[in-house]
C-alpha positions as CSV (number, residue, x, y, z in Angstrom):
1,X,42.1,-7.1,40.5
2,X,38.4,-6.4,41.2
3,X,38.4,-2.7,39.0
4,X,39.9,-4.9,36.3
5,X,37.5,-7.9,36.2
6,X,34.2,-6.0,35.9
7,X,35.3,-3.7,32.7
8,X,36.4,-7.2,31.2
9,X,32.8,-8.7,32.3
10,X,31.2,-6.1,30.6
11,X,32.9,-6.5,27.4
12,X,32.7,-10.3,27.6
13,X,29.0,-10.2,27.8
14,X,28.6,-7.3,24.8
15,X,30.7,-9.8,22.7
16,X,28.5,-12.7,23.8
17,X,25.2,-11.3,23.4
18,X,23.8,-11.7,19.9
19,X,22.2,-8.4,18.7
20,X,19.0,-8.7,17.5
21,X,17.6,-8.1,14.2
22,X,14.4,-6.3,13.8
23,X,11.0,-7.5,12.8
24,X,9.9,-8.0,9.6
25,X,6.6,-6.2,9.1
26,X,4.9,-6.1,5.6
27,X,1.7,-4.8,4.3
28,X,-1.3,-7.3,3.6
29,X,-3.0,-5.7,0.7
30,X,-7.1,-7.1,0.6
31,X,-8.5,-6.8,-2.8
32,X,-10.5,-10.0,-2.1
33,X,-14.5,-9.5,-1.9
34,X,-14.0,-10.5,1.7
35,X,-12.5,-9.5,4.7
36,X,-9.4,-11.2,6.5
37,X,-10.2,-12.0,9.7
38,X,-6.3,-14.1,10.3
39,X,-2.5,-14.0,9.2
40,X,0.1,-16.6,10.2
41,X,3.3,-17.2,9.0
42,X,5.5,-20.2,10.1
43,X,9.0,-21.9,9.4
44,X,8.5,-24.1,6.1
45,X,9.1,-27.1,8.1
46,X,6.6,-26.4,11.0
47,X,4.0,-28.5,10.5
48,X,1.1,-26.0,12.8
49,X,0.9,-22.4,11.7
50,X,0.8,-21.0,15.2
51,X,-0.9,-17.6,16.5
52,X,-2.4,-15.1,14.4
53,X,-0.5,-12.5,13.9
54,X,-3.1,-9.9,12.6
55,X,-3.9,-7.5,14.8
56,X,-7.1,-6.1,13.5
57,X,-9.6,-7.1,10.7
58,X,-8.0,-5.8,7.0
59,X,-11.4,-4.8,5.2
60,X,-12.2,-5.1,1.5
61,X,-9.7,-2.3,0.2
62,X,-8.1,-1.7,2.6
63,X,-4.3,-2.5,4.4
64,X,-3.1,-3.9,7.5
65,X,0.5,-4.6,9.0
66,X,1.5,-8.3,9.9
67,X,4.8,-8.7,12.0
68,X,6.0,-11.8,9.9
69,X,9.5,-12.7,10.9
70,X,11.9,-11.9,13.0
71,X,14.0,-10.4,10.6
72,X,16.9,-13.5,11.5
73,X,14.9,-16.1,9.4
74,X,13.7,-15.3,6.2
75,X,12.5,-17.9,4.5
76,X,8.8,-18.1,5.6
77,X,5.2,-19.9,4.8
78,X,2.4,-17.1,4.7
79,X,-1.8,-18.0,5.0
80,X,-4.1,-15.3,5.1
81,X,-8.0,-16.8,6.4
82,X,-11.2,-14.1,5.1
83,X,-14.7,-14.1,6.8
84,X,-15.6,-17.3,4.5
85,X,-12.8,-19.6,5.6
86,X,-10.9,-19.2,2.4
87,X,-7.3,-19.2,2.4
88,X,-4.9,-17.5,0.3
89,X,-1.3,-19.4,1.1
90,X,2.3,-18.5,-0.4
91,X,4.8,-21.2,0.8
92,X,8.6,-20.8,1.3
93,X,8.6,-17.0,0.3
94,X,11.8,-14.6,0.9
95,X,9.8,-12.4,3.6
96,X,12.8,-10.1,4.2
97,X,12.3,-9.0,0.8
98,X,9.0,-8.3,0.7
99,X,7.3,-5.5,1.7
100,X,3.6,-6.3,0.7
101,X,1.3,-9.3,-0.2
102,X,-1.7,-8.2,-2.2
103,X,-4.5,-10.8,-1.7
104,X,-7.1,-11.2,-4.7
105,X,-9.9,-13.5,-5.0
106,X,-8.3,-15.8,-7.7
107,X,-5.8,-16.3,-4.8
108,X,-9.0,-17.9,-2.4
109,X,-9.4,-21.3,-1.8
């Protein structure tokens, strides 16, 4: 009875365990006279954005990666803070789609 129950336990839990979808990383693009010093990204509804998910400061010109999801919900809100304190928001995007957000002055406030 016992060599039966544990190969039935086993497949019990694989069945029961949800796999995990990957993260959703995309490339934040800085074409803004200004460095971005912070990234977050939050659920639409969430009312506080969070941590900061960048890692590292994207210069003027240059690329950074931002884990944004993880890849199970999609549907995200996206703000990007430079050296200034000017934001660059995009709200309710399909992040799962994306694969880079190019920030541009115009896009400041």
């Amino acid at each position: 009875m016992r060599s039966l129950l544990l190969p039935a336990l086993a497949v019990l839990l694989a069945v029961a365990t949800p796999l995990r979808a990957a993260d959703k990383t995309i490339r934040v693009v800085n074409r803004a006279s200004e460095e971005i010093l912070f990234v977050f990204a939050k659920n639409p509804e969430d009312v506080f954005w969070g941590d900061d998910r960048l890692r590292q400061t994207i210069w003027r010109g240059r690329t950074g990666k931002v884990v944004v999801s993880d890849g199970i919900q999609c549907t995200r809100s996206l703000k990007a803070i430079g050296r200034s304190g000017r934001a660059a928001e995009l709200d309710r995007v399909d992040v799962c789609a994306m694969s880079a957000w190019t920030i541009e002055d115009k896009e400041m406030r």
